[in-house]
C-alpha positions in Angstrom: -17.0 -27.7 -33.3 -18.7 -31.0 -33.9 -21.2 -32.1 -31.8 -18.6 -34.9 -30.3 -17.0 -32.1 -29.3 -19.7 -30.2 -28.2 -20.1 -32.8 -26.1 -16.7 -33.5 -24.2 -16.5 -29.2 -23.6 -19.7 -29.1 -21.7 -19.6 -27.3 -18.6 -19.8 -29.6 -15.3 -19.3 -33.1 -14.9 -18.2 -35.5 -17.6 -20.5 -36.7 -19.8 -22.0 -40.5 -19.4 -21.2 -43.8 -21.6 -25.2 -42.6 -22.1 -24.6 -39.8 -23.6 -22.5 -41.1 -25.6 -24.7 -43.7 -27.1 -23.5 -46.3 -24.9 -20.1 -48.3 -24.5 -20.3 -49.6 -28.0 -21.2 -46.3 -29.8 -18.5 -44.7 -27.7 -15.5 -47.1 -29.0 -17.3 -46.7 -32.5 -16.0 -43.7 -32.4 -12.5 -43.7 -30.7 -10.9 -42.4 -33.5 -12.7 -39.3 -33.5 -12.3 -39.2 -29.7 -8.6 -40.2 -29.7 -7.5 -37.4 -32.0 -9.7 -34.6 -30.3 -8.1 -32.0 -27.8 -11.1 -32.9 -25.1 -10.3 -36.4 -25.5 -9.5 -36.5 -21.6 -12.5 -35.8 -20.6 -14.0 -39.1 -22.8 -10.8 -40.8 -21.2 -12.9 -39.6 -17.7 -16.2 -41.1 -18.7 -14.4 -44.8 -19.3 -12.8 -44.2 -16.0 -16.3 -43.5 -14.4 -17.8 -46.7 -15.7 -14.8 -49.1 -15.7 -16.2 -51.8 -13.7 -19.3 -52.0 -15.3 -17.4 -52.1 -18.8 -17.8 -54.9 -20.9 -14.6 -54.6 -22.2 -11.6 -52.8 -20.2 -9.1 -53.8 -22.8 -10.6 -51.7 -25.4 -10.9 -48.8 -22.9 -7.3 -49.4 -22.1 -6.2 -49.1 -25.2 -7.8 -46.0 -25.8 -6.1 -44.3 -22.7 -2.7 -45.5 -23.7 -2.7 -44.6 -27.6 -4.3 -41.2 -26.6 -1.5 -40.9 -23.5 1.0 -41.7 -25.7 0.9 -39.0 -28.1 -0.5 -36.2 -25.4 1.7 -33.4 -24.8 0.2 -30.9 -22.6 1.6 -31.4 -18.9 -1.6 -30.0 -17.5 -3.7 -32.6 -18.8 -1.2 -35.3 -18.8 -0.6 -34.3 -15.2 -4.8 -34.6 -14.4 -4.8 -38.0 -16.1 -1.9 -39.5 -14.5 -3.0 -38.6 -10.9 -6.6 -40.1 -11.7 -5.0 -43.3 -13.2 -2.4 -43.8 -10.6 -5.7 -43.8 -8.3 -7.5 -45.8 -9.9 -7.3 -49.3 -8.4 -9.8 -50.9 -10.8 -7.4 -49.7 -13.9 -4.6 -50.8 -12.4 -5.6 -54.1 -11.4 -5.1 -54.6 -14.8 -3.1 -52.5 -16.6 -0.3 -50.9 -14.3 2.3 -52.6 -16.1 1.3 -50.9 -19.2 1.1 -47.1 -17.6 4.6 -47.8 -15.8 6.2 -48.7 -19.5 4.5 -45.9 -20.9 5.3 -43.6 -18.2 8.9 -45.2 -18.2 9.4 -44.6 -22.0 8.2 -40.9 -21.9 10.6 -40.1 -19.1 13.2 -40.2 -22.0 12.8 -36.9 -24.2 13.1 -33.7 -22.1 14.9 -31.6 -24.5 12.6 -28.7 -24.7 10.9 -26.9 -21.7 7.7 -28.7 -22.4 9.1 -32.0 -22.7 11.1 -31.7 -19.9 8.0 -30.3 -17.7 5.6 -33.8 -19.4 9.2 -36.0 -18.6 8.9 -35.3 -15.0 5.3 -35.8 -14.6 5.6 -39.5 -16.0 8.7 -40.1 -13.7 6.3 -39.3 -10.6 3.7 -41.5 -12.2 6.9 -44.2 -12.7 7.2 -44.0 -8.6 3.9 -43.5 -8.0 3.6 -46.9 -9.4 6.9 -48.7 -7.9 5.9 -46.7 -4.3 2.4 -49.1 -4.5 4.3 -52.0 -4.9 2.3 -54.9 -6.6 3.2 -56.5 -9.6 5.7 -53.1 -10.8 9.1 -53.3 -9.3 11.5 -50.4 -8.2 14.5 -51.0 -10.7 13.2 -49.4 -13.7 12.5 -46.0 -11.9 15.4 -46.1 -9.7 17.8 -46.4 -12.9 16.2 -43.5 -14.0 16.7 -41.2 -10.8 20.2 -42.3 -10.5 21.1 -41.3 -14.1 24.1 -39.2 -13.8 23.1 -37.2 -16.3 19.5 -36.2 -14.8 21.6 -32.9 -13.3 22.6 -31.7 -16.7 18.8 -31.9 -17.6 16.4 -28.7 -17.9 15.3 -27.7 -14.6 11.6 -28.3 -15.0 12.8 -32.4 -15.6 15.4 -32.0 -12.9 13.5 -30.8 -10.6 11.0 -33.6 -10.6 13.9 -35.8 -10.7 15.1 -34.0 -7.0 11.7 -34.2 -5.7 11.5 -38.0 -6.6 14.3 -38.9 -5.0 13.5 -37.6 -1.7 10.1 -39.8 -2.0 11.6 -43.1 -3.0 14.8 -42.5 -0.4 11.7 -41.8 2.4 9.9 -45.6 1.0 13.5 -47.8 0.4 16.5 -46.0 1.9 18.6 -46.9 -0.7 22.2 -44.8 -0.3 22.4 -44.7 -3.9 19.2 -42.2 -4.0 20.6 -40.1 -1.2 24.1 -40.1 -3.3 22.4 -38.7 -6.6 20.8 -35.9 -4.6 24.4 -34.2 -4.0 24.8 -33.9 -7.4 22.1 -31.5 -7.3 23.2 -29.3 -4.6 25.7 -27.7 -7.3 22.7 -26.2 -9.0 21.6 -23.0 -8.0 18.1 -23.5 -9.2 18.0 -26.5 -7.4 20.2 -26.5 -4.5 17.3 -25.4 -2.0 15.1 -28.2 -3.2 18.1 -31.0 -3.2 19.1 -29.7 0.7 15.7 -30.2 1.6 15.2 -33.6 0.2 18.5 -34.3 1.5 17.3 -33.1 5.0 14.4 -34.9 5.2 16.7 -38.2 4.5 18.7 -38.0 6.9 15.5 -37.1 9.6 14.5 -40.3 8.4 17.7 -41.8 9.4 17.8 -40.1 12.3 14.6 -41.6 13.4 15.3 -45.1 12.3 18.4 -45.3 14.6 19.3 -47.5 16.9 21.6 -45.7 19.2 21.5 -41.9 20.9 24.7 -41.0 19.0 23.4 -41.8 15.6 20.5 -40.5 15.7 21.9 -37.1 17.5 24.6 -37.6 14.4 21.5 -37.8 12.1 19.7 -34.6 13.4 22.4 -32.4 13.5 23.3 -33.0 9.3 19.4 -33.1 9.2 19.4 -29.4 10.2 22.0 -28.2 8.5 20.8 -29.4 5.0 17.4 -27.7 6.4 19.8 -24.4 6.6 21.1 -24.9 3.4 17.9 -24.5 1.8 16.7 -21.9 3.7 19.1 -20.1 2.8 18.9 -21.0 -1.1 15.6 -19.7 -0.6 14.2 -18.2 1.9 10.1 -18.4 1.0 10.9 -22.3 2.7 8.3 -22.3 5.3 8.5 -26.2 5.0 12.1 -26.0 6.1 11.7 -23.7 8.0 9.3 -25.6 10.2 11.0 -29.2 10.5 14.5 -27.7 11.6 12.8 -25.9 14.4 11.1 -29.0 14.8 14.5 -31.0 15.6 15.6 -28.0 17.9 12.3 -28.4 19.9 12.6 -31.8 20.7 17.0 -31.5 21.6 15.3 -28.5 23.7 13.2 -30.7 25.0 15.1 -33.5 26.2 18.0 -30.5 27.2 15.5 -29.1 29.9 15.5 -25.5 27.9 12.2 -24.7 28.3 12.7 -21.1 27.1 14.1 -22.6 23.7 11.1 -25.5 23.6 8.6 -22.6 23.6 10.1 -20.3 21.1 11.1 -23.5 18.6 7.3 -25.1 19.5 5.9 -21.8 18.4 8.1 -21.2 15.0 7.0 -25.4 14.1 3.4 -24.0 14.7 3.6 -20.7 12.4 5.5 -22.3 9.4 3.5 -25.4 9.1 0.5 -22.8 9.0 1.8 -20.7 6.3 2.9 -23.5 4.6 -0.7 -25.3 4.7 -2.0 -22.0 3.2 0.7 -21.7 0.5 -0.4 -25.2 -0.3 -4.1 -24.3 -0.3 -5.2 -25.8 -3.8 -2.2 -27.6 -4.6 -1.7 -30.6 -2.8 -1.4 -33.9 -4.4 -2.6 -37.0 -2.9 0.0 -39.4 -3.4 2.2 -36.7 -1.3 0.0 -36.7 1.9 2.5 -38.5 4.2 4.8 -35.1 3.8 2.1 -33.0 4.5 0.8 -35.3 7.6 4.1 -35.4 8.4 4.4 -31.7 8.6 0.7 -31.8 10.5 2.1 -34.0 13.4 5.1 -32.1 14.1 2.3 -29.4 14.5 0.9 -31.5 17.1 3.8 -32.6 18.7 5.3 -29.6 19.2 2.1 -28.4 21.2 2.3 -31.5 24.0 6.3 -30.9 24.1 5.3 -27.7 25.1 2.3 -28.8 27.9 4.0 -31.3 28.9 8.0 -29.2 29.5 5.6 -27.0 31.8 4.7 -29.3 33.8 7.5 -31.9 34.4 9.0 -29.8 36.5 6.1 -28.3 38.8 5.8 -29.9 42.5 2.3 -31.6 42.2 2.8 -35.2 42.0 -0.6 -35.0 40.4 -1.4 -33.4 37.5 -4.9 -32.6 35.3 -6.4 -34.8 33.2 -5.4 -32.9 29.5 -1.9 -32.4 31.0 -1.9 -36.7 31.2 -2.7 -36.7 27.7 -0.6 -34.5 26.6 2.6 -36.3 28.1 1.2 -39.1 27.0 1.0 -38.5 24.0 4.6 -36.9 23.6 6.0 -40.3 25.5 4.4 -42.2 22.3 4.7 -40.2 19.4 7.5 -42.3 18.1 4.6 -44.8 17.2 1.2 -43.0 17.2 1.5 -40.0 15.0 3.2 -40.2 11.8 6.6 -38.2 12.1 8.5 -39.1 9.0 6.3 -39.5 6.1 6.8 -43.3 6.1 6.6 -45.3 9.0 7.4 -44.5 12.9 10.0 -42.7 14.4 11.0 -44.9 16.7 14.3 -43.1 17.6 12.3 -40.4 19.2 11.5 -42.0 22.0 15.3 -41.9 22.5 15.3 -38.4 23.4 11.7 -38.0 24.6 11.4 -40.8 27.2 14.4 -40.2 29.6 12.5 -36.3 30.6 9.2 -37.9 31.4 10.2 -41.1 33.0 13.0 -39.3 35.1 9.8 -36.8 36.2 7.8 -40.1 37.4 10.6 -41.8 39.0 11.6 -38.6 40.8 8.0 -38.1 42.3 6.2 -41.2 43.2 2.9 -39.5 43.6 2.6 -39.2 39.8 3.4 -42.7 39.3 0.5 -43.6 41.5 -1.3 -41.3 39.3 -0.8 -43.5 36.4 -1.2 -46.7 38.4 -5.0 -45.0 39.4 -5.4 -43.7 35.6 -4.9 -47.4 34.4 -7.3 -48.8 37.3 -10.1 -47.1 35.7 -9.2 -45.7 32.8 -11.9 -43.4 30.5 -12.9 -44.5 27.4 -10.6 -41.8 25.8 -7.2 -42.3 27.9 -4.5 -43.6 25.6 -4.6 -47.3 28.2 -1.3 -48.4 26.0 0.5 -45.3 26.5 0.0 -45.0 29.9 1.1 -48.9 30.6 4.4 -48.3 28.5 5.1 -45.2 30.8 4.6 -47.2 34.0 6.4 -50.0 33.0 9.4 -48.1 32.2 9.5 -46.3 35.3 9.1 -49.5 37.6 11.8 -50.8 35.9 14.0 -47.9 36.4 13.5 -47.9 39.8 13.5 -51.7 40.2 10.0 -52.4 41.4 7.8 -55.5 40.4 5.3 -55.3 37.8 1.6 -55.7 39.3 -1.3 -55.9 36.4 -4.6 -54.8 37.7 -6.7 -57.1 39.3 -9.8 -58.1 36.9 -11.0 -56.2 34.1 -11.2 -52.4 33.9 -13.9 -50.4 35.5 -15.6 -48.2 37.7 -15.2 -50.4 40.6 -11.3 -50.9 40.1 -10.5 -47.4 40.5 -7.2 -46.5 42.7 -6.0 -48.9 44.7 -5.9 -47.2 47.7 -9.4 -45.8 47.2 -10.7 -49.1 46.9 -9.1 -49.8 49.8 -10.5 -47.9 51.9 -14.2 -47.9 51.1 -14.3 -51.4 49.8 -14.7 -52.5 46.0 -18.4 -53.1 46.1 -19.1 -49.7 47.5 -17.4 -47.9 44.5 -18.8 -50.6 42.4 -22.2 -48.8 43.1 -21.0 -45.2 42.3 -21.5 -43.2 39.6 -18.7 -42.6 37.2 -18.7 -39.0 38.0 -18.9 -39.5 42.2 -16.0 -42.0 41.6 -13.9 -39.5 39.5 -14.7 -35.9 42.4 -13.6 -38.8 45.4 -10.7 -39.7 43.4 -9.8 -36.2 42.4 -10.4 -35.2 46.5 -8.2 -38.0 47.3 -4.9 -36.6 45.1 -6.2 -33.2 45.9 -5.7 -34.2 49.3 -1.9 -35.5 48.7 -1.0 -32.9 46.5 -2.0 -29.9 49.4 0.6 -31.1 52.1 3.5 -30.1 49.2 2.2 -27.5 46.2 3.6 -24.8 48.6 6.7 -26.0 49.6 10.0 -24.4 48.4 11.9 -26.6 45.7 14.2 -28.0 47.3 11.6 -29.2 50.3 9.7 -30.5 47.3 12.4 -32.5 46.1 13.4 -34.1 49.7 9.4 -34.8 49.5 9.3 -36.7 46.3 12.4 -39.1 47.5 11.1 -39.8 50.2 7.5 -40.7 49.6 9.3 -42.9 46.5 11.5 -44.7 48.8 8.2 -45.7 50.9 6.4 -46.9 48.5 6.9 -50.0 48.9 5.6 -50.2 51.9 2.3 -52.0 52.1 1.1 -50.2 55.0 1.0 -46.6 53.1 -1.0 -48.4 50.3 -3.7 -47.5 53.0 -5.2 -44.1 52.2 -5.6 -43.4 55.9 -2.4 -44.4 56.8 -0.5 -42.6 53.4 -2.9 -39.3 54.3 -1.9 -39.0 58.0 2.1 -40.0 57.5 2.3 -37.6 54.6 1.6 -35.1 56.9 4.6 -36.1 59.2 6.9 -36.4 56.6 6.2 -33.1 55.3 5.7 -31.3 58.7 9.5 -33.0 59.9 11.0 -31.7 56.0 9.5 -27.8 57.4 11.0 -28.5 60.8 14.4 -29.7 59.2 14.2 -26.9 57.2 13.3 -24.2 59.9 16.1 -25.5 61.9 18.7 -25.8 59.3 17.6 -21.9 58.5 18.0 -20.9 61.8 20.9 -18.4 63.5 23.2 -18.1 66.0 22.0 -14.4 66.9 18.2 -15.1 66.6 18.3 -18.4 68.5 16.6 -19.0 71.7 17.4 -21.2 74.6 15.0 -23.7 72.7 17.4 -24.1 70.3 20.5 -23.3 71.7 21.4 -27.0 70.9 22.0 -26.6 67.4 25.3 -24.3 67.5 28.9 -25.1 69.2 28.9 -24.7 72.9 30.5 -22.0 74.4 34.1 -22.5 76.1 32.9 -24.7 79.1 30.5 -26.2 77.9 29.1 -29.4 77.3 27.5 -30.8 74.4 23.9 -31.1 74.2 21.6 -34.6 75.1 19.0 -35.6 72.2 17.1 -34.4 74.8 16.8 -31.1 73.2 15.7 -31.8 69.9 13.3 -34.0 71.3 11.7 -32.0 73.1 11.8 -29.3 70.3 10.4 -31.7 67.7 7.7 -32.9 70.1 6.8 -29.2 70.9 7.3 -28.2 67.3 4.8 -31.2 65.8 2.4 -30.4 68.6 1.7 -26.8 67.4 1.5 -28.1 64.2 -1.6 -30.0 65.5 -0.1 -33.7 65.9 -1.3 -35.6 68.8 2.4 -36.2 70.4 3.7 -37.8 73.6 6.7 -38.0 75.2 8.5 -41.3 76.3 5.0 -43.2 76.2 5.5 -46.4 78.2 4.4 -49.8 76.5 5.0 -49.3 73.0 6.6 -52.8 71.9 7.5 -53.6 75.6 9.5 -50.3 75.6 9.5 -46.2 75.8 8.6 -44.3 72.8 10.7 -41.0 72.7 8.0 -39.6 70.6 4.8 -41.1 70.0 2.3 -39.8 66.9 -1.2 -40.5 67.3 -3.0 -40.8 64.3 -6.7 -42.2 63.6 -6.6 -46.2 63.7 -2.5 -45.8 64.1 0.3 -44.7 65.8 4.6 -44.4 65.0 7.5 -43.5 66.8 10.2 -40.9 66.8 13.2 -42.5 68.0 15.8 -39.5 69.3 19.8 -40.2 69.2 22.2 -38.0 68.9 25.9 -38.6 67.1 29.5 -37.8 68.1 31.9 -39.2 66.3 30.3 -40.0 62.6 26.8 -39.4 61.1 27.0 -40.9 57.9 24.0 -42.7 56.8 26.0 -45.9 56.6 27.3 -44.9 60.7 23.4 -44.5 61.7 22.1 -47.5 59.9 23.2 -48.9 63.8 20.3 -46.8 65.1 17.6 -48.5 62.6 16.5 -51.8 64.4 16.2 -49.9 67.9 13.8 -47.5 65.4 11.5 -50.5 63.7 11.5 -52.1 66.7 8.7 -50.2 67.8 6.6 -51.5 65.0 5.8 -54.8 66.3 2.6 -54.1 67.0 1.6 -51.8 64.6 2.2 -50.2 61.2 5.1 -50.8 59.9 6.5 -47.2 59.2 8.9 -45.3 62.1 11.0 -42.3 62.3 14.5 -41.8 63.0 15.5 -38.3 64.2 19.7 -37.8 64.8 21.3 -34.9 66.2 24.7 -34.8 64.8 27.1 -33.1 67.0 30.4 -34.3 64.6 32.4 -30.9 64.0 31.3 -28.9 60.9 34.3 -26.9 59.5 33.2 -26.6 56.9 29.6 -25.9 55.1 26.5 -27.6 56.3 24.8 -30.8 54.0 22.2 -29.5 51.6 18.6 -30.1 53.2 18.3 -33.0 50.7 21.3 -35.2 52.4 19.5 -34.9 55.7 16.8 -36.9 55.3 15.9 -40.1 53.3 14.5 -43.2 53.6 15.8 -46.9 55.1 14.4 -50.3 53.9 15.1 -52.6 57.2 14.1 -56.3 55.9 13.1 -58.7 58.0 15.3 -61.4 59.5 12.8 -64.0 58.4 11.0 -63.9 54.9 7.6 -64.8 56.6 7.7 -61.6 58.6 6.7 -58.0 57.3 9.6 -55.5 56.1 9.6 -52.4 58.1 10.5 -48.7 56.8 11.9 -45.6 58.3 12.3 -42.0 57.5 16.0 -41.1 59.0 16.4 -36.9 59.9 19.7 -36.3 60.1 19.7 -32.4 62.0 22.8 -30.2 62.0 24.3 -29.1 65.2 27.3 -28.2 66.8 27.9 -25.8 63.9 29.3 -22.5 63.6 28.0 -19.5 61.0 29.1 -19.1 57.6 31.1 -16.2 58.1 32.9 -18.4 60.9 33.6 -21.6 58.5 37.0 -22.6 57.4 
């Protein structure tokens, strides 16, 4: 061994233009170098001290000749992956690597020219992929050579894997079209399904319509199937097709599926980072942080399934985030490996905005979270998910008043202890009163059944609206109505013939003879019924309005009123709208929020309405547009009705 090469072989690091003399000495002996088996690692010391070379041309030349006539793929495969790297080389000189790496895609005859041929076609990409002064059309000719598939497999391989990259960056049909060709070769027909695959989840991510993109997924996972079962060590493949099924479970409300699929995304893309462990190429990281977001994702699917559906219309802090960022992934995490996935959105959204519109206390929740927002809160996220929902349900947009802060914390908050007040609070006082004050909402429903929850949420969503509940006094204390008049609704929907007393003998057909009952009787049993619930009630209060309240609900700093009818002939919500300005017209000089309560007496052959088509909400405007709207909550209550057993 001469001491040149004594040099290039020691252990460590490689060696210094210093130890070789300097930059001229070293080129004074580039012939030596060129023709010696370490020669990479001099190739590494002109790579280490390019920019403070006085002469890159010379070094260039160097790396080509010796590039040109190397045939080892492992160190042809080092060099290429330092030089497709290195941006001060290829300021230069990428034009000369891609012809050189363009040329030597040529021969693959052998094994070991077909293993080096496929190394300088991902170089060849590598290059066109950057973009820059080397365009796509030399390397795609070469993956779309129709004779690539007759190749040797080590070449062809490459080839399969290539085209899946370049589809990803250009979606070009004729790069999916070449991949078929490949699917005919058993070597290769798990790796040409999978690259297949991944196009068309790129595809399916990029369209523009819910039947495309469903279209998309569906060939998507069955090319992921194909190659699975080719070869069945695919934890790759394994983990994006129970990817796509986690999301269609998703958006199909099959929670039981989401969990499983979350959890099989979760364990392949772990055994697959561990197979990779040591093997992972750079210019390949948007596949593998492909593979890590779907990781991610698949855990907030998961939060965020379990909670759409559960009563609270508030929810904790890392539960926000989590739906958050599951109602954004389509732009935040990177879920094909280039580019968005803006298509996901399609069949992510609708879930989470149909849980907000249903259950207006959680789209107060965001209105509070973008009030005063912590430093770590997704703001953009959370605006996108409000908008969408106001505009479902057809409600202005309001911005927040000022900058963000401390003092512009939930509206209703601020309301009622006064801007400057919370102004002066610590962060963490602000953040226990706000907590207490949806900890206070959330209490008067977390125990109802699901169906009272439901009546609940439409309710409270039709009154929102309604300026005078933007008072947290007022929206504490009526809340409490509301959801006291859904448990007597529900008690007295429940309630039987055989178990009845005279209290509420009014609910059930008279006997023969007798008369039907007077809303008499269910005032007096709602009265009774919200006064041992500890309301303050009266009965037909005089001056309220210049009239007589049927019921009157006293409540600190404001009152409302129960008007009692009852209904013969038809109890349609349309039929009682003729009940609703006798009911509002008891707000004249007060809030602007009432109660209806109707006893229908209309026959009942047949089954009795669900609890949630007995009560909802009426929007009375006002005759003139400088006056106040007014709101009511109309209880429509079953009577005259037979049992089940006795229905036709």
């Amino acid at each position: 061994m001469t001491p040149l090469e004594t040099l290039l072989a020691r252990r460590g690091d490689a060696p210094t233009l210093e130890d070789f003399g300097g930059e001229d000495r070293f080129f004074a002996q580039a012939d030596e170098l060129r023709t010696s088996r370490l020669w990479f690692r001099a190739a590494e010391t002109i790579l280490a001290a390019w920019d403070s070379l006085n002469s890159t041309d010379r070094a260039a030349s160097f790396i080509a000749e010796a590039l040109t006539a190397e045939s080892r793929p492992g160190v042809i495969g080092d060099l290429l992956d330092r030089l497709c790297d290195h941006p001060g080389y290829l300021r230069d000189h990428s034009t000369t690597l891609n012809r050189i790496a363009l040329r030597r895609t040529e021969p693959h005859a052998t094994a070991l020219e077909a293993e080096t041929a496929g190394l300088f076609l991902e170089a060849a990409l590598r290059l066109a992929l950057a973009g820059g002064a080397i365009k796509r059309y030399g390397v795609l000719d070469v993956l779309t050579d129709p004779q690539a598939p007759s190749a040797p497999i080590g070449y062809a391989r490459h080839v399969v894997r290539a085209l899946g990259a370049a589809y990803e960056q250009w979606r070009d049909a004729d790069l999916a079209n070449a991949l078929h060709a490949f699917l005919d070769i058993p070597a290769l027909r798990s790796d040409a399904a999978f690259e297949l695959a991944m196009c068309n989840l790129s595809d399916a991510f990029n369209a523009t319509d819910r039947s495309s993109l469903l279209t998309q997924l569906a060939t998507s996972r069955t090319h992921f199937t194909e190659a699975i079962d080719s070869d069945e060590d695919r934890p790759d493949a394994t983990a994006y097709r129970a990817a796509i099924n986690a999301v269609l479970a998703f958006e199909a409300n099959d929670n039981e599926a989401l969990t499983s699929e979350a959890a099989q995304v979760r364990r392949s893309t772990s055994e697959h980072a561990l197979w990779l462990t040591g093997l992972r190429t750079s210019w390949r990281d948007g596949r593998y942080d492909t593979e890590a977001a779907w990781y991610t994702l698949s855990t907030d699917l998961e939060h965020t399934a379990a909670h759409l559906d559960a009563p609270l219309p508030t929810w904790p802090s890392q539960t926000i985030q989590h739906i958050l960022a599951a109602y954004t992934a389509h732009r935040s995490v990177r879920l094909t490996p280039n580019g968005d996935a803006a298509a996901l959105q399609l069949l992510v959204a609708p879930r989470i905005e149909d849980a907000f519109a249903a259950r207006e206390g959680l789209l107060l929740h965001v209105h509070a979270l973008l009030a005063d927002a912590p430093p770590d809160w997704d703001r953009q996220a959370a605006e996108e998910l409000r908008s969408a929902v106001e505009s479902r349900l057809g409600l202005p947009h309001h911005e927040p008043e000022g900058a963000r802060g401390k003092g512009e914390a939930a509206d209703n908050l601020a309301a009622e202890l006064g801007r400057q007040v919370l102004a002066a609070l610590p962060p963490d006082t602000l953040s226990g009163l706000h907590e207490q004050l949806t900890d206070t909402y959330s209490s008067h429903i977390k125990t109802l059944p699901k169906a009272e929850q439901d009546l609940f949420n439409e309710v409270i969503r039709g009154l929102r609206p309604c300026l005078d509940l933007q008072s947290f006094s007022v929206r504490e204390h009526f809340i409490r109505l509301v959801t006291a008049t859904i448990r007597f609704l529900a008690n007295r929907t429940n309630r039987g013939r055989d178990k009845h007393t005279k209290k509420t003998a009014y609910l059930f057909a008279p006997k023969p003879g007798e008369k039907l009952p007077l809303e008499i009787e269910l005032q007096e049993d709602l009265h009774d019924y919200l006064d041992s619930a500890g309301f303050e009630v009266q009965m037909e209060s005089i001056d309220r309005s210049g009239g007589r309240a049927d019921i009157l609900v006293l409540f600190p700093g404001f009152s409302t009123v129960i008007e009692c009818k009852r209904e013969l002939r038809k109890a349609e919500p349309e039929d009682l709208k003729r009940y609703l300005w006798q009911t509002v017209a008891y707000q004249a000089a007060g809030v602007t929020l009432g109660m209806l309560a109707v006893l229908d007496l209309t026959p009942k052959p047949q089954w009795l309405p669900n609890l949630r088509n007995n009560m909802w909400t009426e929007h009375i405007p006002a005759p003139d547009s400088r006056q106040l709207d007014r709101w009511a909550v109309v209880m429509r209550v079953p009577g005259n009705r037979t049992t089940p057993h006795d229905m036709s």
